[in-house]
N, C-alpha and C positions, 0 to 999 in steps of 0.2 A: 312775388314768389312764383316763378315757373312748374305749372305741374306734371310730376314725371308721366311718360306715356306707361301703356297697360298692358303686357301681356297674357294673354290667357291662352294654355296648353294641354293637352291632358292623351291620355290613350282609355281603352277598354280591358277591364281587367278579367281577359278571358285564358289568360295562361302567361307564363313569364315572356318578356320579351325580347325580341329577336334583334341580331346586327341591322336589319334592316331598320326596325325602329331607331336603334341608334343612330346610323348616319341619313336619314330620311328626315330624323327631329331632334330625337336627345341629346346629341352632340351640338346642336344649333343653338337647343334652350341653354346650355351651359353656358354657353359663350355667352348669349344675353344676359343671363344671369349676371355673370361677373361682370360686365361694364359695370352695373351700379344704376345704368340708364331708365331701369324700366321700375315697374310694380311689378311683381311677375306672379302670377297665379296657374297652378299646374293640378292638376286635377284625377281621379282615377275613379272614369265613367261607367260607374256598378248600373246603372241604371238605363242607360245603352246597350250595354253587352246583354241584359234580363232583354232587351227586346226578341233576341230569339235565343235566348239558353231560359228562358222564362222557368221551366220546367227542370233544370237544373243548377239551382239556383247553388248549390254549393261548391261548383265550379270556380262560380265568381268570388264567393268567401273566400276559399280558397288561394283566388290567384291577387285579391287588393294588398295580402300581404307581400308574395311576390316580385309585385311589380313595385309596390314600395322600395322595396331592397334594390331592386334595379333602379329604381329614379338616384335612390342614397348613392348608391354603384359608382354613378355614371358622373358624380360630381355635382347634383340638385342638393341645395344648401335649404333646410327649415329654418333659418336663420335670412335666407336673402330672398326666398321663393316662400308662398303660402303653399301648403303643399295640402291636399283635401280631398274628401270623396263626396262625390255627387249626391247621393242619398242622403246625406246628414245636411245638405241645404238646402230643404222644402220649398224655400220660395223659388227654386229653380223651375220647380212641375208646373207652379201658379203660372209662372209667366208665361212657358209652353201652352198652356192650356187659353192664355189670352193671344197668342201669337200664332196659334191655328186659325181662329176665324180670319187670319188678315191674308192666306194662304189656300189657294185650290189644290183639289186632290189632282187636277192633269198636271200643272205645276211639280208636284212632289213625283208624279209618276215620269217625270223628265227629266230630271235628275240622273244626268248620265253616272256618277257614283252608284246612286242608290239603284239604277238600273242593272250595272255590271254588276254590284252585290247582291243584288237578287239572284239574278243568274247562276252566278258561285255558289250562292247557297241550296239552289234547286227548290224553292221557296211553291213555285209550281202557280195554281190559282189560291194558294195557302199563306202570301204574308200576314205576318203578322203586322196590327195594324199599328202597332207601336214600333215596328222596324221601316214604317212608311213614312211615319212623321218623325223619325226619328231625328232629320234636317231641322226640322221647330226646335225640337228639342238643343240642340248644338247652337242655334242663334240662339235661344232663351242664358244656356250657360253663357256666352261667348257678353251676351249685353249686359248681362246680370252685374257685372265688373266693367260695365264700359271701358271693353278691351280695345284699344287702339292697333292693335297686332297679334296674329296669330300666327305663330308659326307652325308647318302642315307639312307634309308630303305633296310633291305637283297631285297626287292624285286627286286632293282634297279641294283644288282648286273650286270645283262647281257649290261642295258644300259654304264657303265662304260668299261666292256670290247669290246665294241663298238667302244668309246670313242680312247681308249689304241692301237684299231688296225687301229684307220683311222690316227691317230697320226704317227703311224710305216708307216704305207704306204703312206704319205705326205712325212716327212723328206727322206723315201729312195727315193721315184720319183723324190724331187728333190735335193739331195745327199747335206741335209742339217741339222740342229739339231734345228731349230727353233722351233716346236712345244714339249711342253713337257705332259712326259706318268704321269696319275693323278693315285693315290691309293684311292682306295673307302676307306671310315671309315665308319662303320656299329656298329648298337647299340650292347655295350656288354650284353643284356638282350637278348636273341634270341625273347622269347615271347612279348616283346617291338616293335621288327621290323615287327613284321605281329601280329598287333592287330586286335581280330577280333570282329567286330560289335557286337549291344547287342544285336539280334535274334540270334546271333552262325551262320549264315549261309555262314556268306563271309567274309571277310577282311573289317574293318571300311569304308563308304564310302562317301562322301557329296551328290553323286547322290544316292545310295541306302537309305538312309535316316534312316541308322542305328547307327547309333553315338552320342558324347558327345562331344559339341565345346564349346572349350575357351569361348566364350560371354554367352552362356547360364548361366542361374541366376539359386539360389538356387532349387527354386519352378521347373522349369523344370528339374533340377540335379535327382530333389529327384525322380520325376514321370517317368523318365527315366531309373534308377538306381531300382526301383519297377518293372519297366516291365520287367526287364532283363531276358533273357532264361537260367534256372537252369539245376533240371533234370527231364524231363517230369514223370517219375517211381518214383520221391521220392511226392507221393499224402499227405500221412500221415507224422506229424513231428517224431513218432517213428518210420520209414520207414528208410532202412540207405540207403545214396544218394551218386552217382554217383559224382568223383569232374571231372574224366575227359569230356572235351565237358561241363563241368560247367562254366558261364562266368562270375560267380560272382567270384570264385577261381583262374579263369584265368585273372581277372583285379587284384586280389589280388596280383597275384605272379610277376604284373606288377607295380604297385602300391605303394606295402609294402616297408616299408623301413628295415636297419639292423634287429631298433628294436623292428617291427611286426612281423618278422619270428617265435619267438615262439608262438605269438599268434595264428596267422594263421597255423601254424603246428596242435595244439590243436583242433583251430578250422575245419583243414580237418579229423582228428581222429575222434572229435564227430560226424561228418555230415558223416561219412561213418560206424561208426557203429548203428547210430542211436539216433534220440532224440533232434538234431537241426533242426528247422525251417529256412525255404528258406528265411523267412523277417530279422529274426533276422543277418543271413549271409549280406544279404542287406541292410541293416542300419549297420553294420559294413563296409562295403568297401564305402556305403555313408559318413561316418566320413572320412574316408582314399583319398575319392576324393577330398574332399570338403578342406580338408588342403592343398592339392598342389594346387587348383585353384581358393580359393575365392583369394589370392593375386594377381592374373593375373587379374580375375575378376573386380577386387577396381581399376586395374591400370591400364585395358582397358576401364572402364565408366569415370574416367578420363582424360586419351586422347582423347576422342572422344568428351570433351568438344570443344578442340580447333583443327577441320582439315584443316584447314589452313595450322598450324603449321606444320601435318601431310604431307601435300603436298611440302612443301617447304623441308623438307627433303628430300623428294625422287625427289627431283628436282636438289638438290644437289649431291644427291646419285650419280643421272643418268649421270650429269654432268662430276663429278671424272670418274666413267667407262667408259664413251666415251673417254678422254684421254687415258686411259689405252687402250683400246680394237683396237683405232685407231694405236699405235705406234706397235702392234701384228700386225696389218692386213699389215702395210707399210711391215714388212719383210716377212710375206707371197708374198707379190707380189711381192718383190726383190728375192727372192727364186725362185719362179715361172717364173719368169724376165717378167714380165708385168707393172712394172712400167716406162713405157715408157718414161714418161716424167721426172723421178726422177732424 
């Protein structure tokens, strides 16, 4: 009997989630989901996000439900995916806490993620030191399920080889094969996996408050998809416009499906020699949003009738992964030879 390979996914539950998540990941984990192919384990990282909302912790209460609703949303099946919160499987922290000594703090401070994320957050001489290790922590979930596959954002790329080398340097310190090395899966749209916000200045963000989330309804869709940053030089409609650094062409080319390519081809032709208007460009990729998400949309006001229901999943969820994560961490410590009493 061949065994299925493993995936393991999850986000931070620090507010609802954005289009960006979805076509960076959530759209990805579906598809795997439904092959049938994998194990799939998805996750809502309350214990990550506390690394620097520490002091507002009910933020994060708050948003596990949320982001619930957008996983249900989005097509994640409790039925084909474990669907679970970090917190409620303790052996996750043990194994963190065994997989820091295998890890230097210059290591972690090189972590080009964890570097730009500092940055962003203005963190100063002031990280928190649970947002440093927070990489241990992401290999500790990721092995806990000897995940053979993650699927990530490109930007997530360093965290996995992160992952891949604390994994090598467990098994050889303790001259064993218990831990297994995971392979990123990254969207095959490259402009998918770094979406960037509708100002064009940064990467989509919940805290920069440049984005387009799953729950948003029509009316904010539209007023959002209207403000979007075009090209400052195209003032006049016969003025021919700039598509690169355009984020109406750059949601397009994220967006579009087979067969909007020749429209959108057409339509970067006339907007660069002249003669299209910035709205009219805008009320075309607002048609093109609003197909992929009022369905999420009907099937998140939906669920959100009954969160009950909502919790009793991930109660379930959490349930199943604490077996799983528990009978990982038992051969870590037989590995290790700390289980003393075993």
């Amino acid at each position: 009997m061949t065994t299925k390979p493993t995936i393991l996914t999850g986000d931070r539950p620090t507010g609802k989630l954005h289009i960006g998540h979805y076509v960076g990941s959530l759209k990805n984990r579906v598809l795997l989901q439904n092959t049938g192919d994998y194990n799939m384990f998805v996750f809502l990282a309350d214990q990550q996000a506390l690394t620097d909302h520490a002091k507002e912790p009910e933020k994060i209460i708050e948003s596990v439900g949320q982001v619930a609703l957008d996983y249900l949303a989005v097509g994640l099946d409790p039925h084909l995916s474990t669907i679970f919160i970090q917190s409620q499987v303790p052996e996750l922290a043990e194994l963190s806490m065994y997989y820091m000594n295998l890890v230097s703090l210059a290591r972690l401070e090189r972590n080009p993620t964890v570097k730009t994320e500092i940055a962003q957050k203005g963190f100063g001489e002031s990280i928190p030191a649970g947002f440093l290790v927070y990489p241990v922590a992401q290999a500790a979930d990721i092995t806990a399920f000897k995940a053979t596959h993650v699927p990530v954002g490109t930007d997530q790329k360093p965290m996995i080889e992160q992952t891949r080398e604390i994994v090598r340097s467990f098994n050889s310190a303790y001259n064993c094969d218990v831990l297994v090395e995971p392979e990123g899966v990254y969207p095959e749209n490259e402009s998918a996996g770094r979406l960037q916000g509708l100002d064009g200045n940064a990467k989509m963000s919940k805290s920069l408050n440049n984005g387009i989330f799953l729950a948003d309804d029509m009316d904010t869709l539209t007023k959002k998809v209207k403000s979007m940053y075009t090209d400052p030089t195209h003032i006049k409609v016969e003025d021919p416009g700039k598509i690169d650094g355009n984020m109406v062409f750059h949601y397009l080319d994220v967006f579009g499906r087979p067969e909007d390519q020749a429209d959108i081809l057409a339509m970067k032709e006339h907007y660069q020699a002249g003669g299209l208007g910035d709205m009219k460009t805008k009320l075309y990729l607002l048609d093109i949003l609003d197909r992929e998400l009022s369905p999420i949309r009907e099937r998140r006001i939906e669920l959100s009738q009954d969160m009950g229901a909502v919790y009793d999943m991930l109660k379930i969820g959490s349930e199943k992964a604490q077996a799983v994560a528990a009978d990982t961490l038992d051969q870590v410590k037989k590995a290790m030879g700390i289980n003393y009493f075993g």
